[in-house]
N, C-alpha and C positions, 0 to 999 in steps of 0.2 A: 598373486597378490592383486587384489584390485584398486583403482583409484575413485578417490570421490570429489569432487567438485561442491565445494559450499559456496552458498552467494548468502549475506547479510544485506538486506536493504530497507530503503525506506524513499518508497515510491513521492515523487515530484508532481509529475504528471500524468495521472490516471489514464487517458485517453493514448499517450505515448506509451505507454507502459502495455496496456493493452496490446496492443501492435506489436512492440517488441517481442513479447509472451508468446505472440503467435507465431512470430516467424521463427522464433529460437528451433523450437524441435526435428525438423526437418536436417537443421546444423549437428545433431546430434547421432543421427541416424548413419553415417560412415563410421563413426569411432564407434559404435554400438553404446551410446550413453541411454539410461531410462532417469527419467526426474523418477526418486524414492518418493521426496515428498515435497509439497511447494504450500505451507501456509501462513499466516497469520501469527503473530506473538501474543501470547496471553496473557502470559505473567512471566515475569525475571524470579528466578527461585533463589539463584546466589551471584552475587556481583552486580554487574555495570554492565547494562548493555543496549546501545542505542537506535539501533535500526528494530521495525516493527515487523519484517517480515523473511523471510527464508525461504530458499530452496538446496535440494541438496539433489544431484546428479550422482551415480553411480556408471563408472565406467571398469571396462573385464581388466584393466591395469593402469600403472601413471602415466604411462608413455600416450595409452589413446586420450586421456583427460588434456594433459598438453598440447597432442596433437586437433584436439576438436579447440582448443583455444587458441593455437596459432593458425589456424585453419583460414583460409580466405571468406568462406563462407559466414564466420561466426566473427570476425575480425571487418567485417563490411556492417554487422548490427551495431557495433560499439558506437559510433555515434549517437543512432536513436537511444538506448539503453542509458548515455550520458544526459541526453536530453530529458528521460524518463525518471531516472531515480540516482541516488547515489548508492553505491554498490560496494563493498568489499569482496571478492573472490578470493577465498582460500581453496587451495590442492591437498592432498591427503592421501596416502597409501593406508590401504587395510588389510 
C-alpha cells in the first residue's frame, strides 16, 4: 500500500517559496518520495476550495510519508515554507 503526501497551498512569498521548492526534494530522497505532480489550479469543478496551487508526493507506503515528515531534514524547512505560503498537508494511503 502506498502513501501520498498532498499539500494545498497558496504561496505568500514567491521569492521564499522558490527556495523552499528547491530545497524540499533532496528531504525526499531517503523515504523514496517522487512529487507526481506540482501545479497551478484552474478551475474549482465542485465545491469550495481556497488555495491556488498543489502538490502531491507519492511515497512506496504511510510509514515513509510520515517518516520524511517527521524527518529532521524536512522539519528544519518548515519555518521557511511558513514564511513562504500557507499550506495544509494531508497523508493518504493508496
Amino acid at each position: 500500500m502506498s502513501g501520498c503526501v498532498i499539500g494545498h497551498i497558496t504561496v505568500r512569498d514567491p521569492e521564499k517559496w522558490s527556495e523552499y521548492r528547491a530545497k524540499v526534494p533532496p528531504t525526499l530522497v531517503r523515504w523514496r518520495g517522487e512529487v507526481i505532480c506540482r501545479g497551478r489550479m484552474v478551475k474549482v469543478l465542485s465545491g469550495e476550495h481556497s488555495h491556488t496551487d498543489t502538490v502531491v508526493i507519492r511515497f512506496p507506503d504511510p510509514d515513509s510519508a510520515a517518516g520524511w515528515y517527521a524527518s529532521a531534514d524536512y522539519q528544519a524547512l518548515i519555518p521557511l515554507r511558513e514564511q513562504a505560503a500557507d499550506i495544509v498537508l494531508v497523508s493518504y494511503e493508496s
